[in-house]
C-alpha positions as CSV (number, residue, x, y, z in Angstrom):
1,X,109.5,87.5,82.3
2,X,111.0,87.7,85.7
3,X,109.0,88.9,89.2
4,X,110.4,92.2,89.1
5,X,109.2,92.9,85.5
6,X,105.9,91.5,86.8
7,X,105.8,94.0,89.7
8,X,106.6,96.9,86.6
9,X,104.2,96.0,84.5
10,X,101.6,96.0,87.7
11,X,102.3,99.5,88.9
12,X,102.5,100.6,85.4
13,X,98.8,98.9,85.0
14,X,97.6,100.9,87.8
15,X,99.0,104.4,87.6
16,X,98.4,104.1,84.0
17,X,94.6,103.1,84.7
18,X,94.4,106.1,87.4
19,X,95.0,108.7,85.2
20,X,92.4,107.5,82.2
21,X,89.1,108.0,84.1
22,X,90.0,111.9,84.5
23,X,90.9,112.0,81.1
24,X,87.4,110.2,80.1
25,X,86.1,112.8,82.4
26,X,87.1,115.7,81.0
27,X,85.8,114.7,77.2
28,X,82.4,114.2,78.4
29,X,82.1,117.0,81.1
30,X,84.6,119.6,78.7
31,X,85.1,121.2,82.1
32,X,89.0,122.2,82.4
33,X,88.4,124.8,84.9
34,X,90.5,122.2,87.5
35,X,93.5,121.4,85.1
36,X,96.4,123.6,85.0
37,X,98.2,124.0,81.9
38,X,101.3,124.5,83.5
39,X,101.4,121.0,85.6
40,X,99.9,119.3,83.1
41,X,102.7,120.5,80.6
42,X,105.3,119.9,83.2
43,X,104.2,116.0,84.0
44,X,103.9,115.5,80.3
45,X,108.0,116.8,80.5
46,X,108.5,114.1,83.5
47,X,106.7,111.5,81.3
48,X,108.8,111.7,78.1
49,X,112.0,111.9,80.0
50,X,111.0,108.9,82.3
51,X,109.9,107.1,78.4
52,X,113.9,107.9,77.5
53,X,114.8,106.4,80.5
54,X,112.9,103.5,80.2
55,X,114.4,103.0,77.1
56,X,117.8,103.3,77.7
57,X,117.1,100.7,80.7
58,X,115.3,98.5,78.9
59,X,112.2,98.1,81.3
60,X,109.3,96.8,78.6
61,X,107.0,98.2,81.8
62,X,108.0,101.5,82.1
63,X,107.8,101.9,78.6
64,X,104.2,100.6,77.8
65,X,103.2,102.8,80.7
66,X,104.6,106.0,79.4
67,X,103.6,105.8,75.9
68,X,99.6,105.2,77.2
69,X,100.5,108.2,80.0
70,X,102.1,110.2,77.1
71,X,99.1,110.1,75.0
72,X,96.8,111.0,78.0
73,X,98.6,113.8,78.5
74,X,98.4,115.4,75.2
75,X,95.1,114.9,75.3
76,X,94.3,116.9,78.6
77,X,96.2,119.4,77.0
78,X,94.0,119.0,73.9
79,X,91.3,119.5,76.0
80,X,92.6,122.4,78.5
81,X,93.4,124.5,75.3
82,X,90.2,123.6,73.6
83,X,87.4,123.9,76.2
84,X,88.9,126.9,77.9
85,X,87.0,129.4,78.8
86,X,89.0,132.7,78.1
């Protein structure tokens, strides 16, 4: 594995890692009143497409980060359409 990769796989450690403790949050709390559907749905878009790109660059650290952000996603989404209050 070269330094670059290294670098990847740190950012993709991080902003990965950032985005778990609001989806921990939400599952205990099942307060969705500050997530929108619509930017949630739009990131989870930007996600998948940055997965295919990954892919089609080869880049092991974009991809282990996408797939973990990926599932996060869905699961805000889960949760927004759940717990909302209509």
């Amino acid at each position: 594995m070269d330094h670059i990769e290294i670098i990847g796989f740190t950012a993709a450690f991080l902003t990965t890692a950032a985005f778990l403790p609001q989806v921990y949050k939400t599952w205990n709390t099942k307060d969705v009143s500050g997530l929108s559907l619509p930017m949630l749905s739009m990131f989870l878009i930007g996600i998948i497409l940055w997965l295919i790109y990954a892919f089609y660059i080869h880049s092991p650290s974009m991809i282990a980060a996408n797939v973990i952000t990926i599932g996060s996603s869905f699961l805000l989404i889960y949760f927004k359409i759940k717990y909302n209050k209509r």
